[in-house]
C-alpha positions as CSV (number, residue, x, y, z in Angstrom):
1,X,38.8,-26.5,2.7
2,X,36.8,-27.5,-0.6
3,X,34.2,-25.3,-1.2
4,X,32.3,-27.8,-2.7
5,X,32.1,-30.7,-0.1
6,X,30.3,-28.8,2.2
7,X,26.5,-27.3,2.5
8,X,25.2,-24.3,0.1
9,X,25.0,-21.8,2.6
10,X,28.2,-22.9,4.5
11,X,30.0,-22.7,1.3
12,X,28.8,-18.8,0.9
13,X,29.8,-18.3,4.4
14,X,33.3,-19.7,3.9
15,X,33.3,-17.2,0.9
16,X,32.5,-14.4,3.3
17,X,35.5,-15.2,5.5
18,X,38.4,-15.7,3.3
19,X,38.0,-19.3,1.5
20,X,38.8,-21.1,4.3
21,X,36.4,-21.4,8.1
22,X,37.3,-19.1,10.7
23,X,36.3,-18.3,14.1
24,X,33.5,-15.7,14.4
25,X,33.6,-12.5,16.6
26,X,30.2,-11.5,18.4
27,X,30.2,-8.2,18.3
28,X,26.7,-6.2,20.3
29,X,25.1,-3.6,17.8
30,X,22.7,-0.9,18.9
31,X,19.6,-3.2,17.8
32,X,19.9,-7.2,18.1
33,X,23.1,-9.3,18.3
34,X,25.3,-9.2,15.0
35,X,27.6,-11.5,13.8
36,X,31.3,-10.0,13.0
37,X,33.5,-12.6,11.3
38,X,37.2,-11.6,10.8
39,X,40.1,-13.3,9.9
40,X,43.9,-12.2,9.6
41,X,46.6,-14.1,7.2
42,X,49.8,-12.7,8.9
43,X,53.1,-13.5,6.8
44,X,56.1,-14.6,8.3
45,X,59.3,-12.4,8.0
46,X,62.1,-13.7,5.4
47,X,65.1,-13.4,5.7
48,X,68.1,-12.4,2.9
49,X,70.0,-15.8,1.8
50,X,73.5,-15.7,-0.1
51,X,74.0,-17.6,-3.1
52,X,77.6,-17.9,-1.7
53,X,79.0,-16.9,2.0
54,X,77.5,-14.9,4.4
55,X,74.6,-12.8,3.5
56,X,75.8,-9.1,2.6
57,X,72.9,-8.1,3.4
58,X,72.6,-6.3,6.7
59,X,69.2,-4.2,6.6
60,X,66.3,-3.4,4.3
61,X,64.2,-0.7,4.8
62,X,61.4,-0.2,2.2
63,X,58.9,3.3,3.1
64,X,56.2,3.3,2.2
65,X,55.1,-0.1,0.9
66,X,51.7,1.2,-0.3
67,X,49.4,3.4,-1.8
68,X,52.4,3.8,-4.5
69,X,52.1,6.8,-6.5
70,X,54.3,9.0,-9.1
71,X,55.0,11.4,-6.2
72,X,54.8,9.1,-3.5
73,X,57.3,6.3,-4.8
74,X,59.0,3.9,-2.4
75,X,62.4,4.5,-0.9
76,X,65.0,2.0,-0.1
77,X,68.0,2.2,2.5
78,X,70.0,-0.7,2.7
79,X,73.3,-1.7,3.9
80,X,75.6,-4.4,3.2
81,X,78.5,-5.5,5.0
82,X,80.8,-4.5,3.1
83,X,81.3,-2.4,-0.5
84,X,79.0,-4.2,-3.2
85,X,76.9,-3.2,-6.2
86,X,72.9,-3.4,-5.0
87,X,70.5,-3.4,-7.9
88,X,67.1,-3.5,-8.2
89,X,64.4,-5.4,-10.1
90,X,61.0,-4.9,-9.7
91,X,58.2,-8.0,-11.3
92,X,54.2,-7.5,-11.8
93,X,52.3,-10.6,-10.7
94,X,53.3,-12.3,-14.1
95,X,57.3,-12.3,-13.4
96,X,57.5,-9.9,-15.7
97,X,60.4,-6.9,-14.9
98,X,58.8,-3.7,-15.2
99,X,61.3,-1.9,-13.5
100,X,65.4,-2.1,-13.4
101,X,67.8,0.2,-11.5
102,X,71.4,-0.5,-11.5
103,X,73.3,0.3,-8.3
104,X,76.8,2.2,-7.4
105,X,78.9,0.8,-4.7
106,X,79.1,1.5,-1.3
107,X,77.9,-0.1,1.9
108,X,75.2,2.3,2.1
109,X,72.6,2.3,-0.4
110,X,69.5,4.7,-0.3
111,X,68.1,5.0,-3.5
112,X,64.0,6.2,-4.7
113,X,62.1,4.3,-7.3
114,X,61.8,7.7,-10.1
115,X,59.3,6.3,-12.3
116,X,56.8,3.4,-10.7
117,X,56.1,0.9,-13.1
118,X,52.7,1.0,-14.6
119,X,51.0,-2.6,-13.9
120,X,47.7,-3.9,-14.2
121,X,47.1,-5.3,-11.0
122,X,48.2,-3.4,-7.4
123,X,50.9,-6.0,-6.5
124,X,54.9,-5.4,-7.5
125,X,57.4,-7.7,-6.0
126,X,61.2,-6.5,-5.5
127,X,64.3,-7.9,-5.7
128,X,68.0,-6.4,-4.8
129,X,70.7,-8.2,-5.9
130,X,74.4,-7.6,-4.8
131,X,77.2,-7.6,-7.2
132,X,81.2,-7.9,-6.6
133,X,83.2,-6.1,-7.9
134,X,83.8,-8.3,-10.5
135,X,80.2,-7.8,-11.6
136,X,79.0,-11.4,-10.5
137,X,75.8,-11.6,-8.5
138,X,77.1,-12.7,-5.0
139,X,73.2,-12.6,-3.0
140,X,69.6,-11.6,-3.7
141,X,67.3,-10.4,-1.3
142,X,64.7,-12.1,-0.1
143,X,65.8,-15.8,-1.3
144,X,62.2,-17.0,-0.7
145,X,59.9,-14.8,1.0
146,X,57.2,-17.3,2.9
147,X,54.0,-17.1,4.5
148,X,52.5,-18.2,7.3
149,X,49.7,-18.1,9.8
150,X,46.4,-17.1,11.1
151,X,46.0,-14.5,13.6
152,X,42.4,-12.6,14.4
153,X,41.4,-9.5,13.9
154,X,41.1,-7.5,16.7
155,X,38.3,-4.7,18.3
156,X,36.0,-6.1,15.4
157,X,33.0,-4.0,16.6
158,X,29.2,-2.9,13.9
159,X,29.1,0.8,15.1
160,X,25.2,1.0,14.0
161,X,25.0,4.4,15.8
162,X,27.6,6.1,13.4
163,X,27.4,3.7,10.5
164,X,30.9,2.2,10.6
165,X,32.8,-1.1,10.9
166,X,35.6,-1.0,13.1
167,X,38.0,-3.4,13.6
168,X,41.7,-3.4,14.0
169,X,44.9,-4.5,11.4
170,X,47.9,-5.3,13.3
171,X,50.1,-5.8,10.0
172,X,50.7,-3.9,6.9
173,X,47.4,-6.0,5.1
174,X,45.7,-5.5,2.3
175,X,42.0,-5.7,4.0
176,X,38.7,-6.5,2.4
177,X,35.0,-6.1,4.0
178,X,32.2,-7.9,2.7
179,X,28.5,-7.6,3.9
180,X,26.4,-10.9,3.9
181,X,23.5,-13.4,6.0
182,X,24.3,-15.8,8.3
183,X,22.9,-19.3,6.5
184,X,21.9,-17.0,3.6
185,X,23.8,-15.6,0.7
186,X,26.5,-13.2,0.3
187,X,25.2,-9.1,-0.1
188,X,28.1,-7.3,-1.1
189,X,31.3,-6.2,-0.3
190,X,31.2,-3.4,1.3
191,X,35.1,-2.6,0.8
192,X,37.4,-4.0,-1.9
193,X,40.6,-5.5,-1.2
194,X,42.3,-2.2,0.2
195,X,46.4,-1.7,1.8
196,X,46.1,-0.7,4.9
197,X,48.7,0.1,7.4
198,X,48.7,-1.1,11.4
199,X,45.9,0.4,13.6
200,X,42.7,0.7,14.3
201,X,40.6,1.0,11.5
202,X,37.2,3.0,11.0
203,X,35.2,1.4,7.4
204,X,32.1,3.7,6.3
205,X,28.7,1.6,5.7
206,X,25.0,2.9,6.0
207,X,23.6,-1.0,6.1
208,X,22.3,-1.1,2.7
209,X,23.7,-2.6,-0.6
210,X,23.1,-4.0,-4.1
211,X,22.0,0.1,-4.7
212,X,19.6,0.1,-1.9
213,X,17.9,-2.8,-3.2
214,X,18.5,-4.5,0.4
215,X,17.9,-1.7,3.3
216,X,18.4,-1.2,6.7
217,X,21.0,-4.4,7.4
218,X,22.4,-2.9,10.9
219,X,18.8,-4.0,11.8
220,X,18.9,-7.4,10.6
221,X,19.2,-10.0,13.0
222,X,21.7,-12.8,11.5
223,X,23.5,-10.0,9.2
224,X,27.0,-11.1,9.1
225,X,29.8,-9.0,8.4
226,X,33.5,-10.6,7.2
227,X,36.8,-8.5,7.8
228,X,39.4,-10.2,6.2
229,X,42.8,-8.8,5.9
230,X,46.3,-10.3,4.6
231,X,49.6,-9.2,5.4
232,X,51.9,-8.6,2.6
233,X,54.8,-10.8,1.5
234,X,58.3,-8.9,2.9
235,X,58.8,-8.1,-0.9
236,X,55.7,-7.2,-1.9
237,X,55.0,-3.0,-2.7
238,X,51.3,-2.3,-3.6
239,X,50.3,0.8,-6.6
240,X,47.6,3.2,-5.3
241,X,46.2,2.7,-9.2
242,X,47.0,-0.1,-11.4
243,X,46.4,0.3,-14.6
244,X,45.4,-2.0,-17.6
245,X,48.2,-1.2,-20.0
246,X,51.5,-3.3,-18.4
247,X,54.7,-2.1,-19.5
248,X,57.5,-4.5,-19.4
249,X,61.1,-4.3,-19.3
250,X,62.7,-7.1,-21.9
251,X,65.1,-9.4,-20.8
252,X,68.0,-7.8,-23.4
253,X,68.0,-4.7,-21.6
254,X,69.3,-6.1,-18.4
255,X,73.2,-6.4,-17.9
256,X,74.5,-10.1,-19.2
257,X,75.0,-11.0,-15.6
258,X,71.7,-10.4,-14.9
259,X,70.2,-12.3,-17.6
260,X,69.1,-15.3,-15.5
261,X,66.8,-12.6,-13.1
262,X,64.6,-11.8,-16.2
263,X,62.2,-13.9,-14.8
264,X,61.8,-14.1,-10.6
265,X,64.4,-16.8,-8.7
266,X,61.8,-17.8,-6.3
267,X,60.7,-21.2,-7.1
268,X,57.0,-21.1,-8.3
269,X,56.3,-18.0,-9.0
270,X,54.1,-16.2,-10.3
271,X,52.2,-19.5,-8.8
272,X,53.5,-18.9,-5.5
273,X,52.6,-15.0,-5.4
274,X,49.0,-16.3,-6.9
275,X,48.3,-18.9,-4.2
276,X,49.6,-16.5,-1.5
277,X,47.2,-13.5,-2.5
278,X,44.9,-15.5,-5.1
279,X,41.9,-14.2,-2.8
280,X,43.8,-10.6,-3.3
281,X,41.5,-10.4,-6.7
282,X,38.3,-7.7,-7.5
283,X,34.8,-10.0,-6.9
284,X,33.3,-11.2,-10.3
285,X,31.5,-9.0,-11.7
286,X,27.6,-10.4,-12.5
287,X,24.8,-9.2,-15.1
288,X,21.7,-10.6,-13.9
289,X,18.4,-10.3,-15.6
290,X,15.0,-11.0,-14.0
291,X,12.0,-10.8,-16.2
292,X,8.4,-11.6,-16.2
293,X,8.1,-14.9,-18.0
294,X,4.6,-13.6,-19.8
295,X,2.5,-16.2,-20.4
296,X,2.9,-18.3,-16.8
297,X,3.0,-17.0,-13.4
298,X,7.0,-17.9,-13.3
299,X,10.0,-15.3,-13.8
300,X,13.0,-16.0,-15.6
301,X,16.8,-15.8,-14.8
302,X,19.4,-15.2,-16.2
303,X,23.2,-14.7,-15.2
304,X,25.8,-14.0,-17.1
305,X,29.8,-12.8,-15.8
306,X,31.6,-8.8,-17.1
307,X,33.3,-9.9,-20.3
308,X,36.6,-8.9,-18.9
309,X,36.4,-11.1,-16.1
310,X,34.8,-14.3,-18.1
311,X,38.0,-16.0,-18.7
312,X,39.3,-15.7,-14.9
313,X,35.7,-17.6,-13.9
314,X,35.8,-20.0,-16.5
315,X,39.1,-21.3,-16.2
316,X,38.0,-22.1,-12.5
317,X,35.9,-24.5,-11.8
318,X,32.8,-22.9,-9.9
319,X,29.2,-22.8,-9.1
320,X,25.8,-20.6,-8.7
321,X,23.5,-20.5,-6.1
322,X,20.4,-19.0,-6.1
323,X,18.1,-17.1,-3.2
324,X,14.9,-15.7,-3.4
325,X,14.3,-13.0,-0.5
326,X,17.8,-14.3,0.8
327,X,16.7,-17.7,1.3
328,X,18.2,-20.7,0.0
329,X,16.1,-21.6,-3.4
330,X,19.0,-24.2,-5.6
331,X,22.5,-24.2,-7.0
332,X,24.2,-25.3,-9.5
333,X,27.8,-27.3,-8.6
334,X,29.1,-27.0,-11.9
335,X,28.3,-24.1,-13.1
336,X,27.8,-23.1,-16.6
337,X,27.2,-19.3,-18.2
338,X,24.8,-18.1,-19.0
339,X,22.9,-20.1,-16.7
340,X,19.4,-19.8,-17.1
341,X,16.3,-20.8,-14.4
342,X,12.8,-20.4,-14.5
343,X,11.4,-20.0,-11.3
344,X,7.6,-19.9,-10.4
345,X,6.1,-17.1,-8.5
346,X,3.0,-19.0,-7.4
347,X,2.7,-18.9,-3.6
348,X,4.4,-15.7,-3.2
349,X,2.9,-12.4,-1.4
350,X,1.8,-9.4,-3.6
351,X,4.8,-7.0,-3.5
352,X,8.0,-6.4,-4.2
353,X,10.5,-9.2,-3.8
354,X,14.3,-10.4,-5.2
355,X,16.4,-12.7,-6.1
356,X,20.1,-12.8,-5.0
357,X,22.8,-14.7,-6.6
358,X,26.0,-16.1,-5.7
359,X,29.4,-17.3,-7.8
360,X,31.8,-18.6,-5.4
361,X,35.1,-20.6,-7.2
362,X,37.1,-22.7,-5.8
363,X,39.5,-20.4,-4.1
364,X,36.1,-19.3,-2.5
365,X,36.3,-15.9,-4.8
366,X,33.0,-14.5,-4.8
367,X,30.5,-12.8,-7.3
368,X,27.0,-11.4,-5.9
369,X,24.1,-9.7,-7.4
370,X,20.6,-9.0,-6.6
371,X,17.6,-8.3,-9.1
372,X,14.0,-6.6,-7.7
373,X,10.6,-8.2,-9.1
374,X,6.9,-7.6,-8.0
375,X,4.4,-10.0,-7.5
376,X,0.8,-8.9,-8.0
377,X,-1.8,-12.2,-7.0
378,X,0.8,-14.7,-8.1
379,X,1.5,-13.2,-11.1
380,X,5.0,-11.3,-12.0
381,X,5.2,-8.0,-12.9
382,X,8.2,-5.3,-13.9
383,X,10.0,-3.8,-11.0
384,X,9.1,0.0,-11.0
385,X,10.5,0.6,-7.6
């Protein structure tokens, strides 16, 4: 669905749920009906295709796939039908090889990742290739690994009592919680994208965001919560800790009949690993400034994007919406940065008040941040609070 063809708030509550509409949950809370949104993006199996022949491979078995560390690295069994050479390549989300192991023969292969790649994002794709004895790459595994379909989120229950979000992954997933209004804006996410394995699953949230700007949410009458969780490509393998420094290997320290697997044989990728977990990406992070305009009884905005994620938004196309007290005040389709908006505060109450915004892309990638101001007899003052 395009963002951008459909209402304000609809397009922040699209943004809640994963970038596309999905079926909401009603789930009972303690105090007043709350909305639970939750969607699941379940990936189909692939299976190993030969280049030539029948497939030598017979199984895979990758444990664990997440929460990578140094001294919890995966571990690979697999066996082939008969004796050939498995080696292994590991790519970052740029098709870049960070990691080559070279295989012995045999029909049984178990072998441990010693060193995990550094990378700068959580996401490392493998790929095992099978060699002849000859030294000529027979198969890879997986040919094309594909995804799939929608599936819901189960048990998805606001625990107001105990302060939790419950729901249940039935995948391997990376799973992400955010913390919005129904027909208002977007609060916060409440958890980052996270791996999680299959289960029921317990999230910790005392109802308040933006740093206890916003309070008491449980008690909120259209507060919507969005579990969103998708399953990980067969090949996929996520790091516990990514970090910003990417080490590659270069393409001349692979063997010459490995030369052409320097870069991944799946057709479209990285494009096809970005469209597959593009939403898989940290929220934008916002500066927003609210000050007293000085001279008139009008405030003045202004929004601005983290330096280090400025080239991610602008290369998107996307746009701002603005809400004052969580309700709907304007937006701006194409949006530019810094945007700037002078709002006036005449009509207001005396007291403390705030303005929320929202960046939502066209992948329905979010970016939320909230500002306090007071109001004294129409006229703005600094937030002391």
């Amino acid at each position: 669905m395009n963002l951008f063809s459909i209402c304000p708030v609809n397009r922040v509550a699209a943004a809640l749920h994963c970038g596309t509409m999905s079926s909401l949950h009603l789930a009972s809370a303690a105090r007043g009906s709350v909305l639970l949104a939750a969607c699941l993006f379940v990936q189909a199996p692939a299976a190993a295709v030969e280049l030539s022949g029948r497939s030598p491979f017979l199984d895979v078995v990758v444990q664990p796939r997440i929460a990578l560390t140094k001294s919890s690295p995966p571990q690979f069994e697999v066996r082939t039908r008969e004796s050939q050479t498995v080696d292994l390549l590991l790519y970052d989300d740029q098709g870049r090889v960070v990691y080559y192991r070279p295989g012995l023969a045999g029909q049984n292969h178990s072998f441990t990742v010693e060193a995990m790649p550094r990378v700068s994002t959580p996401f490392i794709s493998y790929l095992l290739l099978a060699r002849s004895a000859a030294g000529e790459v027979v198969a890879y595994y997986p040919e094309e690994p594909k995804g799939g379909e929608i599936a819901k989120v189960r048990d998805s229950k606001l625990l107001s009592e105990t302060g939790h979000i419950q729901f249940a992954v039935p995948r391997l997933s990376v799973v992400r919680v955010r913390a919005g209004l129904k027909d208002g804006p977007c609060l916060e996410t409440i958890l980052p994208w996270q791996p999680m394995t299959a289960g029921q699953k317990r999230v910790a949230w005392d109802g308040t965001c933006q740093d206890g700007i916003l309070r008491n949410l449980y008690q909120h009458p259209s507060i919507l919560v969005t579990a969103v969780a998708i399953t990980l490509p067969l090949n996929v393998l996520a790091v516990e800790t990514p970090d910003p420094v990417v080490s590659s290997v270069t393409a001349k320290k692979l063997p010459a009949a490995l030369q052409r697997f320097a870069k991944p044989p799946w057709q479209g990728f990285p494009t096809r690993l970005e469209g597959e977990l593009s939403r898989v990406l940290a929220d934008y992070r916002l500066n927003l400034q609210v000050e007293p305009d000085g001279k008139n009884p009008s405030i003045r905005i202004r929004l601005d994007c983290h330096p280090n994620d400025r080239e991610r938004l602008l290369n998107d196309r996307f746009e701002v919406m603005l809400f004052v007290d969580t309700i709907f005040l304007t937006e701006e389709e194409q949006g530019i940065l810094p945007f700037r908006y002078t709002m006036s505060t005449r009509g207001l109450s005396s007291g403390r008040h705030f303005i929320t915004v929202n960046v939502v892309d066209r992948e329905g990638r979010l970016g939320t941040a909230t500002r306090a101001f007071a109001v004294k007899e129409g006229l703005p003052m600094d937030d002391r609070e």
